[in-house]
C-alpha positions as CSV (number, residue, x, y, z in Angstrom):
1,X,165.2,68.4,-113.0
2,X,161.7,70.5,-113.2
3,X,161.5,71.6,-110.1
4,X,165.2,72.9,-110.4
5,X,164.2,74.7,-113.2
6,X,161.2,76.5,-111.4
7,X,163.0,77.8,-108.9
8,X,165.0,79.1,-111.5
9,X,162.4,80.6,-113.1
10,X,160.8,81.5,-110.3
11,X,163.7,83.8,-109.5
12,X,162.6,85.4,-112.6
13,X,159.2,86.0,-111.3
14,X,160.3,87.8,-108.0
15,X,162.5,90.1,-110.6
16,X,159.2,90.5,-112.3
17,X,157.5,91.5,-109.1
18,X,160.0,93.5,-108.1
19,X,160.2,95.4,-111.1
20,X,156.3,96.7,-110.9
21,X,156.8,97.8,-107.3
22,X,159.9,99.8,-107.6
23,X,157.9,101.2,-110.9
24,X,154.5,101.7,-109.5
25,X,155.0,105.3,-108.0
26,X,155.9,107.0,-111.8
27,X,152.7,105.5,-113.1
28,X,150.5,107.0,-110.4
29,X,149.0,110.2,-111.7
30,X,146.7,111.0,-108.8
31,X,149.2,110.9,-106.5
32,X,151.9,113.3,-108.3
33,X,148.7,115.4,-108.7
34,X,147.6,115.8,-105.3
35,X,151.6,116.4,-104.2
36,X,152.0,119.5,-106.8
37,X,148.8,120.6,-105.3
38,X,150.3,120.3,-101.5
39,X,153.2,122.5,-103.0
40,X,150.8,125.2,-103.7
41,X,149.1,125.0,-100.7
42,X,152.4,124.7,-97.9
43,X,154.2,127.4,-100.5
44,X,155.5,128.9,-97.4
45,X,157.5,125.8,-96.1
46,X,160.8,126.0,-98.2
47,X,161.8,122.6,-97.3
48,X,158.8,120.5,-97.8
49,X,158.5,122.2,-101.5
50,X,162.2,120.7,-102.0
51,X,161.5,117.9,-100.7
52,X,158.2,117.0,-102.2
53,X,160.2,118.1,-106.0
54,X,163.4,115.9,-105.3
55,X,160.0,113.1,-104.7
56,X,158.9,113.4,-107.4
57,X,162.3,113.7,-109.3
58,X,162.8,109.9,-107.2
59,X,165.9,112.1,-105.4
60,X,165.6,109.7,-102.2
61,X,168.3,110.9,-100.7
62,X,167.8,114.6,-101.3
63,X,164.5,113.7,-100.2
64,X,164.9,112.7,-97.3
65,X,167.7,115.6,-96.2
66,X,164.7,118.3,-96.5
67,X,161.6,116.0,-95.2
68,X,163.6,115.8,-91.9
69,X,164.6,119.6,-92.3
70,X,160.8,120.2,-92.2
71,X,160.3,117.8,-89.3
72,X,162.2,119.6,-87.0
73,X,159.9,122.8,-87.2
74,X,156.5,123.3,-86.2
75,X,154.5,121.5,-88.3
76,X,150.5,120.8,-89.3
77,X,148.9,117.4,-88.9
78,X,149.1,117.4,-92.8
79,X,152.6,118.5,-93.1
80,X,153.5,115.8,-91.1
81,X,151.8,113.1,-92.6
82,X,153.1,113.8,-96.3
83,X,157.0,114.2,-94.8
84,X,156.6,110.7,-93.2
85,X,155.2,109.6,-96.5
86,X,157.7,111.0,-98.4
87,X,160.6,109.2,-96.1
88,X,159.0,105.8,-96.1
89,X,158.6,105.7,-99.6
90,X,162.4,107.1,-100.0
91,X,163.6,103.9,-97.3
92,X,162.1,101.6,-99.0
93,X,163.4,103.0,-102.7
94,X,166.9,102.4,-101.0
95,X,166.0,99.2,-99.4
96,X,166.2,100.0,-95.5
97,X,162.5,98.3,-95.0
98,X,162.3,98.7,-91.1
99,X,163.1,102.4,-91.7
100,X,160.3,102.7,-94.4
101,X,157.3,101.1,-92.0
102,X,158.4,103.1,-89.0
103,X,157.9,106.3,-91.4
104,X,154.9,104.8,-93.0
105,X,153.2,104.0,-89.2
106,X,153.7,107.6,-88.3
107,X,151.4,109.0,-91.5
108,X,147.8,108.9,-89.5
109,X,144.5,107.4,-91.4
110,X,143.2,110.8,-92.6
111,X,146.2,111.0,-94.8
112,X,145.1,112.1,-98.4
113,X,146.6,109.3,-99.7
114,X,146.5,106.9,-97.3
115,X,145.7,103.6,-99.7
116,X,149.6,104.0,-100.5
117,X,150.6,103.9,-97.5
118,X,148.8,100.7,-96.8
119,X,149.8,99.3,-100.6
120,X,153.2,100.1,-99.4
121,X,153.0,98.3,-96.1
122,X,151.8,95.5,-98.1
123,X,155.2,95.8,-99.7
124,X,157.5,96.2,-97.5
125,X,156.0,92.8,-95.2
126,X,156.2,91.2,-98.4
127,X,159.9,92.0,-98.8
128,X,160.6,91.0,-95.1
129,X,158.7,87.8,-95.4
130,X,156.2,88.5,-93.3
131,X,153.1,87.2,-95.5
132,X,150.2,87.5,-93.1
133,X,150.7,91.6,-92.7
134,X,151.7,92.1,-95.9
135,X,148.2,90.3,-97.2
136,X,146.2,92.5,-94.9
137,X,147.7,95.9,-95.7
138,X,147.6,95.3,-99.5
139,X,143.2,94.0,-98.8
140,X,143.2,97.4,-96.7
141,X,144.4,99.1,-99.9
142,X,142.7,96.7,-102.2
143,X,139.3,98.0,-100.7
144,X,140.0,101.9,-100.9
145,X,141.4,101.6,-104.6
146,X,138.4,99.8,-105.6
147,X,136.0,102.6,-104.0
148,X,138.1,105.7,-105.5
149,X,138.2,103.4,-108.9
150,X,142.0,103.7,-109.2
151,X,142.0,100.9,-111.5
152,X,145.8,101.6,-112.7
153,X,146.7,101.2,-108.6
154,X,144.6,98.1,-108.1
155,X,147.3,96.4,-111.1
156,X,149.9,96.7,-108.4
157,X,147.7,95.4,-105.7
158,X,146.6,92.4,-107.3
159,X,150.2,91.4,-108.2
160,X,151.0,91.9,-104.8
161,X,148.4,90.2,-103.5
162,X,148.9,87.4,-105.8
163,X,152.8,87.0,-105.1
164,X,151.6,86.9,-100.9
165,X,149.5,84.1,-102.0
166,X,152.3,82.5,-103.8
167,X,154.5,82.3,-101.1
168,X,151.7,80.8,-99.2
169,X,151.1,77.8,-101.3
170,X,147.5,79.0,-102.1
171,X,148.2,78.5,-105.8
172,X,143.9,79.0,-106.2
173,X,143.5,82.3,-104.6
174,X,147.3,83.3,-106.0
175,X,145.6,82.2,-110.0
176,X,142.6,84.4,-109.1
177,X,144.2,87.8,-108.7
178,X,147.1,87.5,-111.0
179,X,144.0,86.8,-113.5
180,X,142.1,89.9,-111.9
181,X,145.6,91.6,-113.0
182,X,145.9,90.7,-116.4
183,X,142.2,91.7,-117.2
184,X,143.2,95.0,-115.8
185,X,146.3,95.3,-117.6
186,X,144.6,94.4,-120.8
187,X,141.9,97.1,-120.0
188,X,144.3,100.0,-120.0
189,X,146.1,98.7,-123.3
190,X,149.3,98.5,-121.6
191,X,151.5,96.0,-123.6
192,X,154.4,96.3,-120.9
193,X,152.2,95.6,-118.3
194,X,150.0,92.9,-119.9
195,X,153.4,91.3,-120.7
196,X,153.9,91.4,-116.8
197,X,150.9,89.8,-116.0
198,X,151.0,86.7,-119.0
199,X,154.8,85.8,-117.3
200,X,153.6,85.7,-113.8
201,X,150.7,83.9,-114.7
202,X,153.1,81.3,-117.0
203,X,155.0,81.0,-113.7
204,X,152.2,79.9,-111.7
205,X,151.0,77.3,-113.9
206,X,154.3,76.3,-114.1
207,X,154.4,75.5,-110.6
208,X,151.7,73.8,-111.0
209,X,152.6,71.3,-113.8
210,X,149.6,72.6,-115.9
211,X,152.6,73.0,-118.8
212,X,150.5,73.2,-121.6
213,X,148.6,76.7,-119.7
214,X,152.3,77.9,-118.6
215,X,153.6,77.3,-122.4
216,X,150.0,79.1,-123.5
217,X,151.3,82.3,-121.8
218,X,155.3,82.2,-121.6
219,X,154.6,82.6,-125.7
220,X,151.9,85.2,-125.4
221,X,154.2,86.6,-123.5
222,X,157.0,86.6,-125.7
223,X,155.0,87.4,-128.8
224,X,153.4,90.7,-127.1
225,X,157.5,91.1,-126.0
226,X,158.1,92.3,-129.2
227,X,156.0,95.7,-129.6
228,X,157.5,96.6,-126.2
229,X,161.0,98.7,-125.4
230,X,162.1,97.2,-121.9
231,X,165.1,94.8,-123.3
232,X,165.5,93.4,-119.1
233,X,161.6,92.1,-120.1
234,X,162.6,90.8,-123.3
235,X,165.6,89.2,-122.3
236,X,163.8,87.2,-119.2
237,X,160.9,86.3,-121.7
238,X,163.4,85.1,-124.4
239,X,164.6,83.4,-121.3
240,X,161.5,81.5,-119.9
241,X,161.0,80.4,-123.6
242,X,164.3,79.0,-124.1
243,X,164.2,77.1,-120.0
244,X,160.6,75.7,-120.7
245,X,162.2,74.3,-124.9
246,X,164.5,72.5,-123.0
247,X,162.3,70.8,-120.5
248,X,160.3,70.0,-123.5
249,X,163.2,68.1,-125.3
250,X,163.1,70.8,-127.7
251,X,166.6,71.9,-127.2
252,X,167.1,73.5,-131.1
253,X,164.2,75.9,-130.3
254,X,165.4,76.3,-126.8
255,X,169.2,77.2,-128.5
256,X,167.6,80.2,-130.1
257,X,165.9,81.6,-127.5
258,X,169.7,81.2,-125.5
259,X,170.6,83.4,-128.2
260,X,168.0,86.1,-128.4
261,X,167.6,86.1,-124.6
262,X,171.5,86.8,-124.7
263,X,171.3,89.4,-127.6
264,X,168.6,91.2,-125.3
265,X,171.1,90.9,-122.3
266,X,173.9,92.5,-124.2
267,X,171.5,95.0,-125.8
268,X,170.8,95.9,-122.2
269,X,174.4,96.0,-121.0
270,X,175.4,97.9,-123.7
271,X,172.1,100.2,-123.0
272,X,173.4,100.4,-119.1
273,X,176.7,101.6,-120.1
274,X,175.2,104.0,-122.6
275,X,173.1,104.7,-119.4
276,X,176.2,105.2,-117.2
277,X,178.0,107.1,-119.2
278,X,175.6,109.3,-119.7
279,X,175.3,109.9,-116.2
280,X,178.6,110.4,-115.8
281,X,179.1,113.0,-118.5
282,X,175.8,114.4,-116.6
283,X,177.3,114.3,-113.1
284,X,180.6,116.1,-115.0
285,X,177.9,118.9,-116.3
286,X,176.6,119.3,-113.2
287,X,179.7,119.7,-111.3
288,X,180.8,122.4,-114.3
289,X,177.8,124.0,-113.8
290,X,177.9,124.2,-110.0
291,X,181.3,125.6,-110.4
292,X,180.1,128.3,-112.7
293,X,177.4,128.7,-110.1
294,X,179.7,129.1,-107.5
295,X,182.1,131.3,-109.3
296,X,179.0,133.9,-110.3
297,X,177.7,133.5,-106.5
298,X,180.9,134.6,-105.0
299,X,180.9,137.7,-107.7
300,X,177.4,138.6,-106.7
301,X,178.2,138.2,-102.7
302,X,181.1,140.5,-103.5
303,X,178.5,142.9,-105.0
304,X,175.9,142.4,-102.9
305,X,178.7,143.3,-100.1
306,X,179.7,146.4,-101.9
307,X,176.1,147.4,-102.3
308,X,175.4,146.8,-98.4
309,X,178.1,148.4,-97.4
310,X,177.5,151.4,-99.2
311,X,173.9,151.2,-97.8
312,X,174.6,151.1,-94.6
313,X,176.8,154.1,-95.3
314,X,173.9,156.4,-96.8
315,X,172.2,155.2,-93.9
316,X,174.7,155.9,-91.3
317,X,175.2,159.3,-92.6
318,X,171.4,159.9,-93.4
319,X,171.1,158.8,-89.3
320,X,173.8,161.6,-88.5
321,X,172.1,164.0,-90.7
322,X,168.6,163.5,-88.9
323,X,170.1,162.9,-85.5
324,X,171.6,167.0,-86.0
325,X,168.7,168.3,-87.2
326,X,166.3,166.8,-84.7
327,X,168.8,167.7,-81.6
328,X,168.9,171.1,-83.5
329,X,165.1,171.5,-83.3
330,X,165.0,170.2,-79.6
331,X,167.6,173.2,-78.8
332,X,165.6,175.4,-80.3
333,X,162.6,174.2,-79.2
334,X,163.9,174.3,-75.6
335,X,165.5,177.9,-76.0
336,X,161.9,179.1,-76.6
337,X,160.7,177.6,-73.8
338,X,163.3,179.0,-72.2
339,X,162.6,182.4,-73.0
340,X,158.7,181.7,-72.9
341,X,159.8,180.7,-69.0
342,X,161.8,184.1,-69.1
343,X,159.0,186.5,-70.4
344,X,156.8,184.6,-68.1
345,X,159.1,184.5,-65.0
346,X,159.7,188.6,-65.5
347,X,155.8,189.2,-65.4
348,X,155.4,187.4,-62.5
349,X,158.1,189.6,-60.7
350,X,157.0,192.7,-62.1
351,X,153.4,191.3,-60.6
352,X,155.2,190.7,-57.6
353,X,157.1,194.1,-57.4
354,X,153.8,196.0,-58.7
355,X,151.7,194.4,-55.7
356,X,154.1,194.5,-53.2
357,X,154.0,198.6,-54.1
358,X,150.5,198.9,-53.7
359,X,148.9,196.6,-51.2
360,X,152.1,198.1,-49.0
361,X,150.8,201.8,-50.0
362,X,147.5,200.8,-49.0
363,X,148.4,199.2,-45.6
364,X,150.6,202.4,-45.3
365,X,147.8,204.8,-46.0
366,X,145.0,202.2,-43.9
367,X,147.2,202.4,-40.7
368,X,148.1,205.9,-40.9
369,X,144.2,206.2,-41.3
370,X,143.6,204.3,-38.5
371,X,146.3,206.3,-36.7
372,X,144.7,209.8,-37.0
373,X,141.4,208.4,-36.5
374,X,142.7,207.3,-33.0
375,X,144.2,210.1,-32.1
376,X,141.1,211.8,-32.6
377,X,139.3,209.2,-30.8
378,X,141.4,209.8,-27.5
379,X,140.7,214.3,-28.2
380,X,137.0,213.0,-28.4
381,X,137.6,211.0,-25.4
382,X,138.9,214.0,-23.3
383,X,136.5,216.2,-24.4
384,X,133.6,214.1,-24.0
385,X,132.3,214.6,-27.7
386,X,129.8,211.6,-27.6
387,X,128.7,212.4,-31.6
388,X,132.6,212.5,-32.7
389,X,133.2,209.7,-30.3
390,X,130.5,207.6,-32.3
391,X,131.5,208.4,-35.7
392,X,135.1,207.9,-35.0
393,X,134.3,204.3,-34.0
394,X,132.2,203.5,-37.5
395,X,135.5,205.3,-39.6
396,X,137.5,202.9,-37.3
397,X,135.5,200.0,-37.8
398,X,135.6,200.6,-41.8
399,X,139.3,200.6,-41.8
400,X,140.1,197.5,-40.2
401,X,137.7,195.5,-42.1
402,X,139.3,197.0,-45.5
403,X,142.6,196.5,-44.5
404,X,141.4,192.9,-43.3
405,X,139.9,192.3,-46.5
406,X,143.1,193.4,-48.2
407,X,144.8,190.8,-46.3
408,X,142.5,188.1,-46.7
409,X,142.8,188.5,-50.4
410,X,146.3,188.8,-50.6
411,X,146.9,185.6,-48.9
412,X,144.2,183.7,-50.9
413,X,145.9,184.9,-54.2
414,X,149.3,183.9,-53.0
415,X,148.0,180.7,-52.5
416,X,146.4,180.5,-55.4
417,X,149.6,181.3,-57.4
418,X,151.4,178.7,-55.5
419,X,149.1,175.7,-56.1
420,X,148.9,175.3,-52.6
421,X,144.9,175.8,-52.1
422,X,142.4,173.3,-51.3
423,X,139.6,172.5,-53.3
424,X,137.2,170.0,-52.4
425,X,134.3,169.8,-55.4
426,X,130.9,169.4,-53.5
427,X,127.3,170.1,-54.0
428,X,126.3,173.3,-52.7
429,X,122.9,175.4,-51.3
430,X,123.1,178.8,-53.3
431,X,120.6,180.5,-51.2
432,X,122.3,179.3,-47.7
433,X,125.8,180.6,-48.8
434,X,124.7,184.1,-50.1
435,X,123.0,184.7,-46.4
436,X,126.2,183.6,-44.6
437,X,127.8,185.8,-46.6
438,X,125.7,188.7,-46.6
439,X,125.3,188.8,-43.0
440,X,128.5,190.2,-42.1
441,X,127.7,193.1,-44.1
442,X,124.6,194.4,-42.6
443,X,126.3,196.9,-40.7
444,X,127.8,198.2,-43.4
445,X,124.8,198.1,-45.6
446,X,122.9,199.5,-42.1
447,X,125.7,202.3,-42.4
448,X,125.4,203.6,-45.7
449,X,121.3,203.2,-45.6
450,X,121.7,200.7,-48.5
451,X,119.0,198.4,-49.7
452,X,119.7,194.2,-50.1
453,X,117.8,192.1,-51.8
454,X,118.4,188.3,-52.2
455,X,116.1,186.7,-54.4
456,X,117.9,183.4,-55.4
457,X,115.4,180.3,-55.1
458,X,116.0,177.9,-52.3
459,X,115.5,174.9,-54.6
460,X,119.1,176.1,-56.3
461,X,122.5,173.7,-55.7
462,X,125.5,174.5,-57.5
463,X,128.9,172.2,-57.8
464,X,131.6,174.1,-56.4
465,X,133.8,174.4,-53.5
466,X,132.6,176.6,-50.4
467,X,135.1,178.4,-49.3
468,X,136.1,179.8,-53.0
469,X,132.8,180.4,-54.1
470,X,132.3,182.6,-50.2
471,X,135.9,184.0,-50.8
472,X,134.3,185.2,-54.8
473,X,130.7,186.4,-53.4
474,X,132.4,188.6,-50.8
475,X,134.5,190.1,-52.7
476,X,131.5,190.9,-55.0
477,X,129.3,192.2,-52.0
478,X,132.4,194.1,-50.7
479,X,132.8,195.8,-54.3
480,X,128.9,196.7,-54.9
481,X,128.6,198.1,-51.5
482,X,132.0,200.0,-51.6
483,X,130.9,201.6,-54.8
484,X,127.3,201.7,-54.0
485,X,126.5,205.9,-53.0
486,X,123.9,206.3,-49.6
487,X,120.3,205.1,-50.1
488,X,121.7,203.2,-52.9
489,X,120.3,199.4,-53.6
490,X,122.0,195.8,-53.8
491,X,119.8,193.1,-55.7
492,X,121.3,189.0,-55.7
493,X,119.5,187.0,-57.9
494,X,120.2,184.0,-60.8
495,X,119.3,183.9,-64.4
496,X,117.7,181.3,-66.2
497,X,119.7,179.1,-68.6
498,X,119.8,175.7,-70.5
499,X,123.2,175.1,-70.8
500,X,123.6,173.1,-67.1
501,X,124.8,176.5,-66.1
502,X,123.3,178.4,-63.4
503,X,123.8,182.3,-63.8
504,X,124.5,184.4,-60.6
505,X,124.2,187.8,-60.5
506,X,124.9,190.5,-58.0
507,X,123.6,193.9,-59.1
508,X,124.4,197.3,-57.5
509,X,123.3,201.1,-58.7
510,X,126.6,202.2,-57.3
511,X,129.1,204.6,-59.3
512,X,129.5,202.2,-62.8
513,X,132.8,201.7,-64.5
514,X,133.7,202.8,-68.4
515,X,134.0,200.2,-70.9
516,X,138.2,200.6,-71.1
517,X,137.9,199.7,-67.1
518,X,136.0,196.9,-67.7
519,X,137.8,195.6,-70.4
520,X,141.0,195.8,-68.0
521,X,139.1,194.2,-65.2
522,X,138.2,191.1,-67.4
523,X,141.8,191.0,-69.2
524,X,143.4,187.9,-68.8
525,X,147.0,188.9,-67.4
526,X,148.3,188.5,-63.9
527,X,149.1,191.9,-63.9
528,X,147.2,194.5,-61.2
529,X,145.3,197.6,-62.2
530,X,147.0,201.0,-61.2
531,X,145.5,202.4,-58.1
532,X,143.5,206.3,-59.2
533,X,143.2,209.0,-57.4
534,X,140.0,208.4,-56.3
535,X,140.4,206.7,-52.8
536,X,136.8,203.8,-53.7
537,X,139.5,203.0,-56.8
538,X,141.5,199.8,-55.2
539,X,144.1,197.3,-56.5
540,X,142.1,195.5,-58.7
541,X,143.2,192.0,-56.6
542,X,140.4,190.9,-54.9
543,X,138.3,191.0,-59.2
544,X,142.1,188.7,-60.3
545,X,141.3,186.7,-57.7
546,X,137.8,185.8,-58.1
547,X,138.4,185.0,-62.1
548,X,141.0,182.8,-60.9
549,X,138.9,181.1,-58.6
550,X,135.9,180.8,-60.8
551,X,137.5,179.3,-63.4
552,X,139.1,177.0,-60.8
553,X,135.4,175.9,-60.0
554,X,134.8,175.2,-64.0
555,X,132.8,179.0,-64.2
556,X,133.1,182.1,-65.9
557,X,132.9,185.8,-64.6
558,X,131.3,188.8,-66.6
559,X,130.9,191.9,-66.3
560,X,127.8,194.6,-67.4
561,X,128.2,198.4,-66.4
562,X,127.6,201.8,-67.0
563,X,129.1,204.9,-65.7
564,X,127.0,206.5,-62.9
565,X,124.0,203.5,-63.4
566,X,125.4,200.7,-61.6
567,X,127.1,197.3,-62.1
568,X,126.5,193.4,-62.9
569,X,128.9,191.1,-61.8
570,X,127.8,187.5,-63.3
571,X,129.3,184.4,-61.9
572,X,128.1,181.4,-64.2
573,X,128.8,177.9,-62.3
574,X,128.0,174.3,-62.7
575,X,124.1,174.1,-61.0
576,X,122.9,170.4,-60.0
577,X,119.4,169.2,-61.1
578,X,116.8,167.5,-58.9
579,X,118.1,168.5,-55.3
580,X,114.5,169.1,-53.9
């Protein structure tokens, strides 16, 4: 008859036990801590902040909706570890065990709060039956409480700990930590849970036959029931008392616990449908809130689309407005380039027209030259006029190399003008390129009785390219000794200078220029200079085309004269360092 009785008391027990694991999380302040702290921390991830708030609201469900949401992203290790947390403690809330520990063995062993995990292990083996794993997961958690001093955790251990042992027939070691839980329990003062820990203790001795220990703590049990709140405690301790009275023979006593224990019950049924109505009427809020939700969502979409839509007007028409006024500017912009291209395009033919007039004049008035000199030179001929015959052939000789000149210029500058010359950058011997230069002019330096004078050092190298810096030092040479009177004198030389530059100057004492004519040989235009009257006065090409050319080589070109003293022409270039 006893041991029917245990079993139905025992029944009572496993409620007992029940009831302080499926209430352990809300009395777990360092956990809830460290959770609000993880919501500050992942404040970016919108679904693990609702799902670690429906946690700790013990929304299992809504729970695990948004811990899987945040699963399916790219997570941290961390992130990961407290979703799988959260899920396995949300299974095992709603009973699905094998769902909880595959969640729980997915949180790794650096999780924060990872003697839990293992407490909860502990339970959910227990649940399943499976003794030997649950004892090992709740010693794994047993150890890390102790070292953290989580006292109100290791409660929960040792009464899990102690029911393992239970169910193992090791009544001794089961005595121990139920014990080890009821000095803990009276250490935080907690009547509710002290009252736990005398019934489970009652229950062992029970089991045990030690009757007069069981009866010691079923009425410490009872007694201390009656400062607490929780009528499903009272009404199992009114219970016990009444169960135990009537093993005793004592069946008047046990008649009034009957009675309390079912005053209790219907205290708690009544409290449950207090409870459930209350819910109900809740649920009813909520849905008349959510529709009022809805109903002021819908108005504000409504306004939010009237809003966007006249946004996106403003900025449709703003778009328009900008899209004229920047095609506006790009016509306008274009139509001065336009007439910029224009302007330019009629200088270029007026150039064209203006030196077509008089390089033709000059050819005109060279061959007609040459013509009458001829002619001349077959009368000389005929007559035998040696003297006429030799001066003839020097006035001859003059012309062609002018007109030659001419030429040579002309087709230089057209090239220039039409990008098509060839420059080839190279390091170059000043004082061998002035001599090749100069040599084809000693006749006519020979003719006119005209001194030359090179002194340029032959340590000098410039950076240019040959044939344009030949093409400007002729037409230099070819000025100064054009302009230069008989017994006049020609000096090439450079100037010293710090600025990487090196100065070249070719100096005549020839006939000068006024300062307007040298301000309109050093104009930058395209445009040629009139041709004078006097016949040493020429196009004014071959000076355009060496300030085009020296500035193609990087240079500048200068000019110092006076009228009847002579000229400097000064052609500054890029000179080269250390060349021996």
């Amino acid at each position: 008859m006893k041991l029917k009785i245990f079993f139905f008391l025992f029944s009572f027990f496993l409620l007992n036990k029940q009831l302080v694991f499926s209430q352990q999380v809300s009395k777990i302040g360092l956990e809830e801590k460290i959770i609000k702290q993880k919501a500050i921390d992942f404040k970016v991830e919108a679904d693990f902040i609702k799902s670690q708030s429906f946690y700790l609201k013990k929304d299992w469900d809504s729970t695990l909706v948004y811990s899987m949401k945040q699963l399916s992203k790219k997570n941290s290790k961390a992130l990961l570890d407290y979703c799988h947390y959260f899920r396995g403690v949300s299974f095992y809330n709603k009973k699905l065990y094998k769902e909880a520990i595959k969640e729980l063995f997915f949180v790794s062993d650096s999780f924060e709060l990872i003697a839990l995990k293992n407490y909860y292990l502990g339970a959910l083996f227990l649940e399943l039956k499976e003794y030997q794993k649950a004892l090992y997961y709740f010693k794994i958690s047993e150890k890390i409480f102790i070292d953290l001093g989580e006292s109100n955790n290791l409660e929960n251990v040792y009464t899990g700990i102690g029911s393992v042992y239970i169910y193992l027939k090791q009544l001794d070691k089961a005595e121990v930590y139920l014990l080890k839980n009821l000095n803990l329990s009276k250490k935080t003062q907690n009547n509710d849970k002290i009252c736990s820990s005398y019934t489970n203790l009652a229950n062992l001795y029970y089991e045990q036959y030690k009757d007069d220990l069981a009866f010691f703590y079923f009425k410490k049990a009872y007694e201390l029931s009656k400062s607490i709140k929780n009528n499903n405690k009272r009404e199992i301790v009114s219970r016990n008392m009444a169960v135990f009275e009537e093993n005793r023979g004592d069946f008047k006593k046990a008649l009034g616990y009957r009675k309390e224990s079912e005053q209790w019950k219907d205290s708690l049924n009544d409290q449950n449908k207090v409870w459930a109505i209350a819910e109900v009427e809740k649920k009813f809020a909520v849905k008349q809130k959510q529709k009022e939700v809805n109903v002021l969502q819908t108005e504000n979409k409504l306004k939010e689309a009237q809003r966007n839509s006249l946004l996106y007007s403003s900025v449709l028409l703003l778009l328009l407005l900008g899209a004229s006024v920047y095609f506006y500017m790009q016509k306008t912009k274009q139509n001065k380039i336009i007439l910029a291209q224009k302007e330019e395009l009629d200088e270029l033919n007026a150039t064209k027209d203006k030196l077509f007039s008089i390089v033709s004049h000059d050819l005109r008035s060279s061959v007609n030259a040459l013509k009458t000199s001829n002619a001349k030179l077959q009368e000389s001929l005929v007559t035998k006029d040696f003297s006429a015959l030799d001066q003839l052939l020097h006035n001859n000789s003059e012309i062609a190399n002018g007109t030659y000149n001419l030429l040579d210029n002309l087709l230089n500058w057209a090239l220039l003008q039409t990008k098509q010359a060839y420059f080839y950058i190279d390091s170059l011997h000043l004082l061998s390129i002035i001599n090749q230069v100069a040599y084809n002019y000693k006749p006519l330096l020979l003719n006119k009785n005209i001194s030359f004078e090179n002194r340029v050092a032959a340590s000098v190298f410039v950076s240019a390219d040959q044939d344009s810096l030949k093409i400007i030092i002729r037409n230099v040479l070819d000025n100064a000794v054009k302009f230069s009177k008989e017994n006049g004198a020609i000096a090439i030389y450079t100037r010293a200078s710090e600025d990487g530059f090196c100065h070249l100057i070719i100096e005549d004492t020839g006939s000068g220029m006024s300062e307007a004519k040298r301000q309109e040989l050093l104009k930058e235009t395209v445009l040629l200079s009139k041709k004078g009257s006097d016949e040493n006065i020429g196009t004014g090409l071959g000076m355009q085309l060496c300030k085009s050319l020296v500035h193609k080589n990087g240079g500048t070109l200068s000019i110092e004269s006076q009228e009847g003293i002579g000229t400097k022409i000064i052609i500054r270039v890029l000179k080269i360092e250390n060349n021996g």
